[in-house]
PASEBA-1860 file (N, C-alpha, C; in nm, 3 decimals):
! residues 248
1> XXXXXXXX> -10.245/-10.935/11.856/-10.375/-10.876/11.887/-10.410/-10.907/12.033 ~ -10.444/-10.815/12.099/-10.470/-10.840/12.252/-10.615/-10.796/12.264 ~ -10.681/-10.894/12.365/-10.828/-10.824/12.377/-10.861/-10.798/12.544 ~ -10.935/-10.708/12.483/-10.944/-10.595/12.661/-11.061/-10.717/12.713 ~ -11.035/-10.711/12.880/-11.096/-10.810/12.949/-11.146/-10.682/13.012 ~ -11.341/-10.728/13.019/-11.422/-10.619/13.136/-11.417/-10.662/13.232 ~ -11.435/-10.512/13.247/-11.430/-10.511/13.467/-11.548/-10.538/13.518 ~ -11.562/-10.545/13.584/-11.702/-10.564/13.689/-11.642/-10.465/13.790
9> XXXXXXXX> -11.736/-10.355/13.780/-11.676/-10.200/13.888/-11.665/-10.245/13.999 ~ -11.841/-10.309/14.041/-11.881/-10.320/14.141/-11.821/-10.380/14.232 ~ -11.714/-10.495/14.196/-11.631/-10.586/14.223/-11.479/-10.489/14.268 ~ -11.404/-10.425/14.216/-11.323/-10.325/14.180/-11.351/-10.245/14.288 ~ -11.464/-10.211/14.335/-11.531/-10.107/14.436/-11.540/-10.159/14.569 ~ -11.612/-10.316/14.561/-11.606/-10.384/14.687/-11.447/-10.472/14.746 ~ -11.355/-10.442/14.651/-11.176/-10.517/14.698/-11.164/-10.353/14.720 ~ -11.194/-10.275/14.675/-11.108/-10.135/14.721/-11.160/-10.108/14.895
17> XXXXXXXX> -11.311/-10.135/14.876/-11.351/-10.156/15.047/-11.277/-10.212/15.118 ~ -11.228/-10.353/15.107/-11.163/-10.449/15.185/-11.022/-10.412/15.199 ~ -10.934/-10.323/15.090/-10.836/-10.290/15.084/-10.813/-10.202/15.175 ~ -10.891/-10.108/15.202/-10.924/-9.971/15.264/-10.945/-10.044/15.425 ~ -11.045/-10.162/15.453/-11.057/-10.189/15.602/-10.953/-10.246/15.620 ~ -10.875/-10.361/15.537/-10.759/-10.372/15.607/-10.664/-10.313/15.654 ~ -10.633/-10.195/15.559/-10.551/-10.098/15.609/-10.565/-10.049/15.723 ~ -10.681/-9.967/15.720/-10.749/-9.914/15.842/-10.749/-10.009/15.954
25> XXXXXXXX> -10.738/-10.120/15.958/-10.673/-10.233/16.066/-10.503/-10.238/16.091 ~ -10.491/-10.230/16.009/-10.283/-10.235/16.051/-10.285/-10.132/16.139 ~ -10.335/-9.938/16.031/-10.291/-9.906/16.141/-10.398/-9.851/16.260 ~ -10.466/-9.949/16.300/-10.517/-9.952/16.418/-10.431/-9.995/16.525 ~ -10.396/-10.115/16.436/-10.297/-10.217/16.535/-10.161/-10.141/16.566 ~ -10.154/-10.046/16.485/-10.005/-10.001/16.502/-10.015/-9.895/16.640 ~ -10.172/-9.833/16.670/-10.221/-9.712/16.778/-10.253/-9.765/16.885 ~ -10.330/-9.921/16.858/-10.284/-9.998/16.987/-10.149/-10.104/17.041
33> XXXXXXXX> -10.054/-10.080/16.964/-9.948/-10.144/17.004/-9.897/-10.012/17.080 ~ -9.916/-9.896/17.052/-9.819/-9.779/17.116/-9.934/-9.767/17.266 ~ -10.087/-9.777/17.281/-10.130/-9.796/17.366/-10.097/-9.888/17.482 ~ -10.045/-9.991/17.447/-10.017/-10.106/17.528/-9.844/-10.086/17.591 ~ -9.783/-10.033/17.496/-9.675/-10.039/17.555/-9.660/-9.878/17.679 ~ -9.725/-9.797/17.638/-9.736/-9.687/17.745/-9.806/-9.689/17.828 ~ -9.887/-9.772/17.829/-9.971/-9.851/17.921/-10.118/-9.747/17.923 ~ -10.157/-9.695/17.829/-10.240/-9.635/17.796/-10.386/-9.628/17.838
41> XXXXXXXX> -10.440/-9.797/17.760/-10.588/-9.882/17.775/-10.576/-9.875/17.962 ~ -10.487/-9.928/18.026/-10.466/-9.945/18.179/-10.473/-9.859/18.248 ~ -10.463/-9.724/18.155/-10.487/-9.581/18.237/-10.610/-9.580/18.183 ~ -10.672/-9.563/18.115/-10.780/-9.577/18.089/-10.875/-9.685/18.184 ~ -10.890/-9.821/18.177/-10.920/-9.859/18.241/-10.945/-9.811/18.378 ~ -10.872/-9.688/18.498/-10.906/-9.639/18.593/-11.027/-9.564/18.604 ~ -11.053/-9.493/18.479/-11.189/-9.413/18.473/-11.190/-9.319/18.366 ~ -11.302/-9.266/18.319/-11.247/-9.178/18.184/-11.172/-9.058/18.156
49> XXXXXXXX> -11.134/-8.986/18.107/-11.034/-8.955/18.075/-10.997/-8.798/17.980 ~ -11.004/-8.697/17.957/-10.970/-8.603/17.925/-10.823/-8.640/17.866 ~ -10.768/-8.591/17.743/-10.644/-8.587/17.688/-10.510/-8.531/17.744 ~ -10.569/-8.376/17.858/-10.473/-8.398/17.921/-10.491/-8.457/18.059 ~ -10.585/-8.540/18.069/-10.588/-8.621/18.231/-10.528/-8.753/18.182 ~ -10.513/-8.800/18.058/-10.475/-8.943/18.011/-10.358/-8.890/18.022 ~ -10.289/-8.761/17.994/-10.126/-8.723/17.970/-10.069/-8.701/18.073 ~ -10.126/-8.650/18.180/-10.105/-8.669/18.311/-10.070/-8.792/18.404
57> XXXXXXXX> -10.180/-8.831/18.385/-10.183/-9.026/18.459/-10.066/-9.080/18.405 ~ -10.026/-9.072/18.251/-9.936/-9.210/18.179/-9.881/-9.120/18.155 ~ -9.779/-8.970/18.222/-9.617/-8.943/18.167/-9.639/-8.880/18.043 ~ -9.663/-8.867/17.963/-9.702/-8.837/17.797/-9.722/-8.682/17.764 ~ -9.680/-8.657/17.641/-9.734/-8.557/17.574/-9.869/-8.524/17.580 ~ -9.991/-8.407/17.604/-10.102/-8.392/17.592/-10.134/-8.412/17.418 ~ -10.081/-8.343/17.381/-10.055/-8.350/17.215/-10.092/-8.531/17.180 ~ -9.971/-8.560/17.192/-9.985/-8.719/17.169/-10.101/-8.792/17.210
65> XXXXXXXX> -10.128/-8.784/17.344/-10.236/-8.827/17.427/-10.405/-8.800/17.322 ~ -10.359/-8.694/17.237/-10.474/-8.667/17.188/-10.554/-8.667/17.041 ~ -10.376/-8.718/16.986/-10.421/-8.763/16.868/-10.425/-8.914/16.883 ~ -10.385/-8.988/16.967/-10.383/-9.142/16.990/-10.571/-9.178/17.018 ~ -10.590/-9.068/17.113/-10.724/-9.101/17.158/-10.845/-9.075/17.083 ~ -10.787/-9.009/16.927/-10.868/-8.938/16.870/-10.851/-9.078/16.755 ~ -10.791/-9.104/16.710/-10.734/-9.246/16.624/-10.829/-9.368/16.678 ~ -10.813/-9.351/16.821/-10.866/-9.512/16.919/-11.034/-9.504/16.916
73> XXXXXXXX> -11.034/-9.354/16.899/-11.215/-9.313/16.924/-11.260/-9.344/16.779 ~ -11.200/-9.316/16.692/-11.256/-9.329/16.566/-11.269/-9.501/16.463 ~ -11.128/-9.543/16.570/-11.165/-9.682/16.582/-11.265/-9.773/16.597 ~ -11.359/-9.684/16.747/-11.438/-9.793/16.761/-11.360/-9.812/16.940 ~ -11.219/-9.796/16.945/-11.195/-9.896/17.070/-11.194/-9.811/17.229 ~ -11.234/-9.679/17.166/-11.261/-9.637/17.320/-11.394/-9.499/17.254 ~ -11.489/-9.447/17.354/-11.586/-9.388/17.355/-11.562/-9.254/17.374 ~ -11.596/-9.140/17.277/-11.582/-8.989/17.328/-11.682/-8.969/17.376
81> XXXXXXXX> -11.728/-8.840/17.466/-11.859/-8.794/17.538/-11.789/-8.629/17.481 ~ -11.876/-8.584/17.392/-11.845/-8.419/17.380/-11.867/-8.306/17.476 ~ -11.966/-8.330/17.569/-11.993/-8.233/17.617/-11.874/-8.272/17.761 ~ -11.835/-8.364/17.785/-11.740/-8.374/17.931/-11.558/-8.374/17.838 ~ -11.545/-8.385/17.705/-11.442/-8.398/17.663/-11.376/-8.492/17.682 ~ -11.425/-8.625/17.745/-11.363/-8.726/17.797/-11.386/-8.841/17.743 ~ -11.244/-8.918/17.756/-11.274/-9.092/17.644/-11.289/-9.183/17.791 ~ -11.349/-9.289/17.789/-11.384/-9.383/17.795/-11.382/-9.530/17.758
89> XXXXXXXX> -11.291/-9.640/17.838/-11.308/-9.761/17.778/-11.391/-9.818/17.802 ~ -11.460/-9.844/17.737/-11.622/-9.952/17.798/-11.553/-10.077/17.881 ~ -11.618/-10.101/17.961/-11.642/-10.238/18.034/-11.584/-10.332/17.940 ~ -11.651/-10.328/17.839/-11.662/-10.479/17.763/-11.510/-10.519/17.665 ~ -11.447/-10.395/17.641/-11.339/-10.378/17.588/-11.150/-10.363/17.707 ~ -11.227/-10.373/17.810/-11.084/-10.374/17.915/-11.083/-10.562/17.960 ~ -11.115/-10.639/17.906/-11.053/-10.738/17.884/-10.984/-10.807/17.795 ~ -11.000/-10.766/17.658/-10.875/-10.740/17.558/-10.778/-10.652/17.558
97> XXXXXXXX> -10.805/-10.538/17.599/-10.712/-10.437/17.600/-10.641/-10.371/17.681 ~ -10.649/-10.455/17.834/-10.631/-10.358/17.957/-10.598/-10.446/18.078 ~ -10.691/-10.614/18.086/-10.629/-10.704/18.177/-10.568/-10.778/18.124 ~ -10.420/-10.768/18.139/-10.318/-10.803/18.170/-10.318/-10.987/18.212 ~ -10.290/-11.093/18.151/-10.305/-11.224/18.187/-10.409/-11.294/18.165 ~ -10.552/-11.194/18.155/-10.651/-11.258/18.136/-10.659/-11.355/17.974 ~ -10.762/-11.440/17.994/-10.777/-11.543/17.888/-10.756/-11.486/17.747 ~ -10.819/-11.364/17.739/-10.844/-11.279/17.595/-10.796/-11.187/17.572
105> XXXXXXXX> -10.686/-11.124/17.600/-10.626/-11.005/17.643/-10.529/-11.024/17.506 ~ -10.528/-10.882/17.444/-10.448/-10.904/17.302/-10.305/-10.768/17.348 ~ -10.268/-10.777/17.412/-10.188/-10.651/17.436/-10.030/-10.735/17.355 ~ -10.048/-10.858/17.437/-9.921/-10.920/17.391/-9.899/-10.957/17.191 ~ -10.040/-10.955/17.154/-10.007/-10.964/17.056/-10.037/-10.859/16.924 ~ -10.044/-10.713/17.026/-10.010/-10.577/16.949/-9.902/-10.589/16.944 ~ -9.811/-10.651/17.030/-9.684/-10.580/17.095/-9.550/-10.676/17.013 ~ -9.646/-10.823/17.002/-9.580/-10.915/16.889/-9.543/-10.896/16.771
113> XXXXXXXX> -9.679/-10.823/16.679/-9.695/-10.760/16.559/-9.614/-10.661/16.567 ~ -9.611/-10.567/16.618/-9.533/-10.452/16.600/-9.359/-10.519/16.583 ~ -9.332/-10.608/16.704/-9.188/-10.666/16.671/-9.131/-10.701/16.543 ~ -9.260/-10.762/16.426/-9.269/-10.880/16.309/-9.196/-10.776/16.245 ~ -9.248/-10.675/16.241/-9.198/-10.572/16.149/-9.065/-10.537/16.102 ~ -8.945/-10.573/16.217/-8.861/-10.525/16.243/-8.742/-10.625/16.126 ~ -8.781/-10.695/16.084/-8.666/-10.769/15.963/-8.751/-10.772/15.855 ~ -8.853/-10.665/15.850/-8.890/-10.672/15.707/-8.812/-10.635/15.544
121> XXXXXXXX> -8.696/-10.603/15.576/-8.589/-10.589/15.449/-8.510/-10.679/15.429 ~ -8.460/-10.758/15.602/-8.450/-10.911/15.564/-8.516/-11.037/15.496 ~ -8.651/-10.979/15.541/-8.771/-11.068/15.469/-8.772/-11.074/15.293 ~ -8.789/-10.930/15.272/-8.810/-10.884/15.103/-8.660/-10.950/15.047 ~ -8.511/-10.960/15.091/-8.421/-11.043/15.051/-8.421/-11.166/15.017 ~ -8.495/-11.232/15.112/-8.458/-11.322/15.124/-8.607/-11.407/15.007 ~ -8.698/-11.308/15.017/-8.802/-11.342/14.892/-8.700/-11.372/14.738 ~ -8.663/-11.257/14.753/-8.555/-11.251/14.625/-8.464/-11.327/14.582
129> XXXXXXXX> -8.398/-11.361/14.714/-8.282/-11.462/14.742/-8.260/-11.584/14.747 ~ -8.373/-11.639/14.839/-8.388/-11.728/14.886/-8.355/-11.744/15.062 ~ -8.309/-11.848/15.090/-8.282/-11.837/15.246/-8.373/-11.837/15.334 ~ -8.356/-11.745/15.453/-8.466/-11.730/15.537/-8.391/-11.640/15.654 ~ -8.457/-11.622/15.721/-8.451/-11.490/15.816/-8.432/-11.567/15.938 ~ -8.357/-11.560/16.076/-8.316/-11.611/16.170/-8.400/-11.553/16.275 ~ -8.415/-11.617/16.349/-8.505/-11.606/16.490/-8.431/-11.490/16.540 ~ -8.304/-11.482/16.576/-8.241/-11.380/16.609/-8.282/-11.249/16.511
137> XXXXXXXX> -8.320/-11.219/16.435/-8.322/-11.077/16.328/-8.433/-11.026/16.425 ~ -8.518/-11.055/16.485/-8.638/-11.018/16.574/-8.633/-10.981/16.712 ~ -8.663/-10.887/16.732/-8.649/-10.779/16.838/-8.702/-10.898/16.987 ~ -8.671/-10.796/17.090/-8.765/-10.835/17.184/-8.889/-10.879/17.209 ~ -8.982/-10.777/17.112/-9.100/-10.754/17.133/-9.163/-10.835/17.059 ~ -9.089/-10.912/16.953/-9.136/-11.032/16.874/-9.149/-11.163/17.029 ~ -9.064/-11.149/17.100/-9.074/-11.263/17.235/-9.154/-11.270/17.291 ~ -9.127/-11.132/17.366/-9.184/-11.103/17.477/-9.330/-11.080/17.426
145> XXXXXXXX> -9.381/-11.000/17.324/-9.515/-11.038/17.315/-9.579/-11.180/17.252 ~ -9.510/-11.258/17.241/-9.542/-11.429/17.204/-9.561/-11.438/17.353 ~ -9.489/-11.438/17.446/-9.528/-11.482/17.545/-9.617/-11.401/17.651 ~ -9.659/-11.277/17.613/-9.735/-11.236/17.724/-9.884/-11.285/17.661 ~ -9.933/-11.272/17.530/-10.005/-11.332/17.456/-10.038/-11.473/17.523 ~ -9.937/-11.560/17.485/-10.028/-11.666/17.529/-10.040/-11.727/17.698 ~ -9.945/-11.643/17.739/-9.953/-11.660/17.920/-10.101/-11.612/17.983 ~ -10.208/-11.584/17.869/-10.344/-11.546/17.919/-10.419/-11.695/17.926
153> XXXXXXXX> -10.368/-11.763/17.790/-10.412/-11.889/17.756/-10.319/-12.014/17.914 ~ -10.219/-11.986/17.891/-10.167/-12.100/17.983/-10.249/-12.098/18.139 ~ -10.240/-11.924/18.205/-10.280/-11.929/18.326/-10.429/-11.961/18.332 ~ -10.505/-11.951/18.225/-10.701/-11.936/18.255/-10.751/-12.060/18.215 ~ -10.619/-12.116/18.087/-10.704/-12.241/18.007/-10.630/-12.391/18.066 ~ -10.486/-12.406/18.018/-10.457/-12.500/18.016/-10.457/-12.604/18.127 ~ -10.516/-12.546/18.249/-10.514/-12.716/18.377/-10.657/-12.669/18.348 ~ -10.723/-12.590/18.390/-10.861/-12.621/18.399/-10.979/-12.653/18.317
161> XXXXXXXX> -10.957/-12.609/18.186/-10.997/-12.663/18.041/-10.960/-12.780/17.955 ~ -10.788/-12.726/17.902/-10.746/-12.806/17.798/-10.701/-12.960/17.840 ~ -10.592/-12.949/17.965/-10.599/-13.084/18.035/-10.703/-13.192/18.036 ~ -10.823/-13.123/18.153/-10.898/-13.222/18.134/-10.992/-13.253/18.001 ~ -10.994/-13.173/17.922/-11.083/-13.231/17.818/-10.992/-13.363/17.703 ~ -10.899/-13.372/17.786/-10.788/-13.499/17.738/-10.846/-13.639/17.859 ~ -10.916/-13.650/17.881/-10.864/-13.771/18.060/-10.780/-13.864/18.051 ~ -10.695/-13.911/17.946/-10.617/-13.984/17.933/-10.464/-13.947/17.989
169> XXXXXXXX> -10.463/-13.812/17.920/-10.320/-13.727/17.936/-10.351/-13.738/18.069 ~ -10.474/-13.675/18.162/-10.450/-13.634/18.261/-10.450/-13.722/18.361 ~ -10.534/-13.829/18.361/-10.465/-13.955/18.404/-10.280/-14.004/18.433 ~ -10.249/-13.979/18.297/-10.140/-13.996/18.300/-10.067/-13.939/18.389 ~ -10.049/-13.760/18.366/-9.948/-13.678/18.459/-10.003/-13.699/18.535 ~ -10.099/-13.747/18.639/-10.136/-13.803/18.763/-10.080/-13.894/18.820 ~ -10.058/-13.943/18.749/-9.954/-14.083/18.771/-9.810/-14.076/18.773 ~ -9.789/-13.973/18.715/-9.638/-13.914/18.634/-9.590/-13.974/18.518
177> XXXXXXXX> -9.545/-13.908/18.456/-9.527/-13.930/18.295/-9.404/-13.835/18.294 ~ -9.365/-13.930/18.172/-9.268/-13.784/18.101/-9.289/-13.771/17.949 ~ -9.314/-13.580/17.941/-9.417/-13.528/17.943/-9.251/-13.450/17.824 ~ -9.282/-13.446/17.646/-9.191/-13.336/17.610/-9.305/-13.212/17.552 ~ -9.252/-13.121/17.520/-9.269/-13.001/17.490/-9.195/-12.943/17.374 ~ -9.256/-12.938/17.252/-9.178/-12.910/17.131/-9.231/-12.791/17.072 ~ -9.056/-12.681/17.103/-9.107/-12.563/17.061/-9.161/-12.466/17.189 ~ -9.084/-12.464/17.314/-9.133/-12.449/17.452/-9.143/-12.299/17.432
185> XXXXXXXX> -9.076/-12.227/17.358/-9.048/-12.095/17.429/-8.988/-12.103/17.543 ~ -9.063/-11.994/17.626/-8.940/-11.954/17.762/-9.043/-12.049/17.882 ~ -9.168/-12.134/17.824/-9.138/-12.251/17.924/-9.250/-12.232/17.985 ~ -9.354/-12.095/17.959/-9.446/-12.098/18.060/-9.577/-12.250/18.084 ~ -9.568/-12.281/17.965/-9.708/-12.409/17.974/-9.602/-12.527/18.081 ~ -9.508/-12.553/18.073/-9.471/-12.667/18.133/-9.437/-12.652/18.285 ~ -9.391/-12.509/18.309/-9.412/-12.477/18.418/-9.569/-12.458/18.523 ~ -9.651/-12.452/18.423/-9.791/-12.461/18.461/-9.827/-12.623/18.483
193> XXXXXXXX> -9.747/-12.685/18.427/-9.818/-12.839/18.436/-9.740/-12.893/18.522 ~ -9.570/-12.826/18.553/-9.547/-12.902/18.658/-9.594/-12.877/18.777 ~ -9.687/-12.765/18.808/-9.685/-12.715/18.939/-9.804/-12.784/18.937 ~ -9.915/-12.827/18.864/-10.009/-12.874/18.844/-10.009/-13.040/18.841 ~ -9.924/-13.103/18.818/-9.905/-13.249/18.821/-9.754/-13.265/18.829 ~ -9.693/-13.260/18.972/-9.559/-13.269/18.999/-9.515/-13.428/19.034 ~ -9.611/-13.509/18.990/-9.505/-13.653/18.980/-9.461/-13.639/18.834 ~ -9.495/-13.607/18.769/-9.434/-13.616/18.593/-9.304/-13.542/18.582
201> XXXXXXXX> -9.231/-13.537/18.452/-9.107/-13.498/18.443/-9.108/-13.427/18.313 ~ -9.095/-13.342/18.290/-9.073/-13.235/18.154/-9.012/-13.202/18.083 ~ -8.947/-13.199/17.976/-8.818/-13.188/17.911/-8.897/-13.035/17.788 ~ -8.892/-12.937/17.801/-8.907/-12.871/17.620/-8.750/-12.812/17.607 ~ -8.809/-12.849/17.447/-8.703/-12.844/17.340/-8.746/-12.727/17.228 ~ -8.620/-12.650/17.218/-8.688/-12.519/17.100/-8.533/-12.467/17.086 ~ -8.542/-12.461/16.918/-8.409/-12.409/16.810/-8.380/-12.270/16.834 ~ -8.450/-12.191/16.905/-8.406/-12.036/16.935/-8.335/-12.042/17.083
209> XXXXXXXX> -8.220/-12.053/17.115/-8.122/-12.050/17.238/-8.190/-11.965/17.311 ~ -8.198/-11.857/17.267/-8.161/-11.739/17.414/-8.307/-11.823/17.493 ~ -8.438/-11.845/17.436/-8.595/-11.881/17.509/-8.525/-11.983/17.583 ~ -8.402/-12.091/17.575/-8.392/-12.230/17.664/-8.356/-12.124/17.781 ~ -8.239/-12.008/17.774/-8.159/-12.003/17.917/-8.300/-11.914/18.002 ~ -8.378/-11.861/17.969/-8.473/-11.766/18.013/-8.622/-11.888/18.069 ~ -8.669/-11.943/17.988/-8.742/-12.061/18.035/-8.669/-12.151/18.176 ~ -8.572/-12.159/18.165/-8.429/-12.208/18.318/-8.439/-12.118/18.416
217> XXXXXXXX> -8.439/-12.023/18.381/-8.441/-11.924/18.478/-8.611/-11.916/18.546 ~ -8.645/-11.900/18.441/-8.814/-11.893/18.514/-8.869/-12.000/18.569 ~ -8.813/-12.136/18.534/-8.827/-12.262/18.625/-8.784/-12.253/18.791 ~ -8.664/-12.268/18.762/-8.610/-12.219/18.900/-8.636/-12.094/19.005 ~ -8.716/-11.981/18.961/-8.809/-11.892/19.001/-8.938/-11.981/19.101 ~ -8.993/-12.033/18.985/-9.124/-12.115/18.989/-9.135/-12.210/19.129 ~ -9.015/-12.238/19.159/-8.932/-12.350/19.252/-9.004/-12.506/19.139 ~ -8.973/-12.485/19.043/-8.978/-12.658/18.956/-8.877/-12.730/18.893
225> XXXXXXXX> -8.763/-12.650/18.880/-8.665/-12.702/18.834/-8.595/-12.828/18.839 ~ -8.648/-12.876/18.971/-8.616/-13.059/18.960/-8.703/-13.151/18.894 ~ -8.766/-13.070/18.827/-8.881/-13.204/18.744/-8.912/-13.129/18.614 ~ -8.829/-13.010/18.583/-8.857/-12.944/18.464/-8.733/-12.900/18.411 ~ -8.711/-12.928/18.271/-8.565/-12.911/18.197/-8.621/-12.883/18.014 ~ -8.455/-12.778/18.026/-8.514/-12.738/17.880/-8.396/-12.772/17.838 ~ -8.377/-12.827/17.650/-8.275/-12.774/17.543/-8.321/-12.734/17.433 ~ -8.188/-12.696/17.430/-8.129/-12.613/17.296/-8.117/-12.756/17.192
233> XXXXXXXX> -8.243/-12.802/17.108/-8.244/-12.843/17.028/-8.326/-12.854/16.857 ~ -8.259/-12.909/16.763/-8.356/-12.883/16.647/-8.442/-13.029/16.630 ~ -8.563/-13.032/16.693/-8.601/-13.187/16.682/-8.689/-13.225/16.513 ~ -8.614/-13.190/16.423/-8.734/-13.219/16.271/-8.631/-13.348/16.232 ~ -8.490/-13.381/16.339/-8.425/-13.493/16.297/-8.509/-13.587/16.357 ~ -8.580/-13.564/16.457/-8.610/-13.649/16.532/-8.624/-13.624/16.717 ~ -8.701/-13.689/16.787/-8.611/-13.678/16.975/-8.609/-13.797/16.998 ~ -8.496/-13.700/17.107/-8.409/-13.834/17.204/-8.448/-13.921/17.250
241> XXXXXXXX> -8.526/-13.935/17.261/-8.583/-14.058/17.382/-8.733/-14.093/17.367 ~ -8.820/-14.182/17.447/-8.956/-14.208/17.429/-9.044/-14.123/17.523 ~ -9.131/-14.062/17.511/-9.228/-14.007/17.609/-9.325/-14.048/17.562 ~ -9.430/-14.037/17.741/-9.546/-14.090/17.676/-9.678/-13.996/17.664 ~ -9.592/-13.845/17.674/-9.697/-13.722/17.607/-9.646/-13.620/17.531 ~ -9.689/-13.596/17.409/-9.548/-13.489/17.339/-9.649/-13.370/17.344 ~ -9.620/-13.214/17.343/-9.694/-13.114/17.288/-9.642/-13.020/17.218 ~ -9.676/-12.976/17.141/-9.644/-12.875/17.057/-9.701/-12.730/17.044
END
């Protein structure tokens, strides 16, 4: 004998809402990841815009140009005017979507998300399977937008905020320290701290290879490479040696 359990509609009605905005968020995210990579918001950002003056400026289909802008308008993330036919990014929205480095700027992490996507049949396997999915199964754009993402945070926050609201740390790399980094990526925070406190010495360490030889390279760019070093290591055994600042 089985007995029927009641619904509560209203409940049923308000998860179908939430079901419906999340969606309506993916693929938002999916109209501004194709914005960011055509550099879209940045043409925008010059001034507003007609569908075929946006297709013009950024190379593009008018077509395309106009269902993207018609998607972005209905979004919320850029403004139509009917009678001039022209979109518009507000002021207040070209610092998430349009400057490039700044503190709040999410371009890098449209551009991240869109990458995630790319071993999702590896993923559903390995649910099944067990295992796990390798850093390598992930595109570029899984990287490269990790790091343009938080290179807003390293260049705006980390000496002039996050440092000092430590005075101990910063004491320290004042003095020089050595200073590890767990989990560096391609290196941008340590390269920010050596140029920022160059008596200290830097070592990051991170299990995905290709980020050590590319973080090397961008050191030696930087001109820091004598006080900044990366490996190719898995530290959950443990690290090498004593420092007297770790970050993660």
């Amino acid at each position: 004998m089985t007995t029927q359990q009641s619904v509560d509609q209203a409940k049923t009605e308000a998860f179908l809402g939430k079901v419906l905005t999340d969606t309506s968020g993916m693929t938002t995210t999916i109209m501004a990841s194709i914005g960011d990579r055509l550099g879209l918001f940045k043409q925008l950002a010059h001034g507003p815009a007609t569908s075929a003056q946006l297709a013009t400026r950024a190379d593009i289909n008018e077509r395309y140009a106009r269902e993207w802008l018609g998607a972005l308008a209905s979004a919320g993330y850029v403004e139509y005017d009917p009678a001039s036919e022209r979109f518009t990014l507000p002021a207040e929205h070209m610092p998430v979507l349009a400057q490039e480095h700044g503190p709040i700027f999410f371009g890098g992490i449209h551009q991240m998300l869109a990458g995630m996507i790319g071993p999702l049949n590896q993923l559903i396997q390995a649910f099944q399977h067990g295992g796990g999915v390798p850093q390598s199964a992930y595109d570029h754009n899984m990287w490269e937008g990790l790091e343009r993402y938080t290179a807003g945070w390293f260049e705006n926050l980390l000496i002039p905020v996050w440092v000092p609201a430590m005075p101990e740390v910063q004491a320290r790399l004042e003095r020089g320290a050595l200073l590890a980094d767990v989990g560096c990526g391609r290196g941008k925070a340590l390269i920010k701290l050596a140029q920022a406190f160059p008596r200290s010495r830097y070592v990051g360490y991170d299990i995905f290879e290709p980020t050590i030889a590319q973080a090397t390279a961008q050191a030696q760019a930087a001109g820091v490479a004598d006080r900044v070093r990366f490996e190719h290591r898995d530290v959950s055994a443990g690290l090498p040696e004593q420092y007297d600042v770790i970050t993660t």
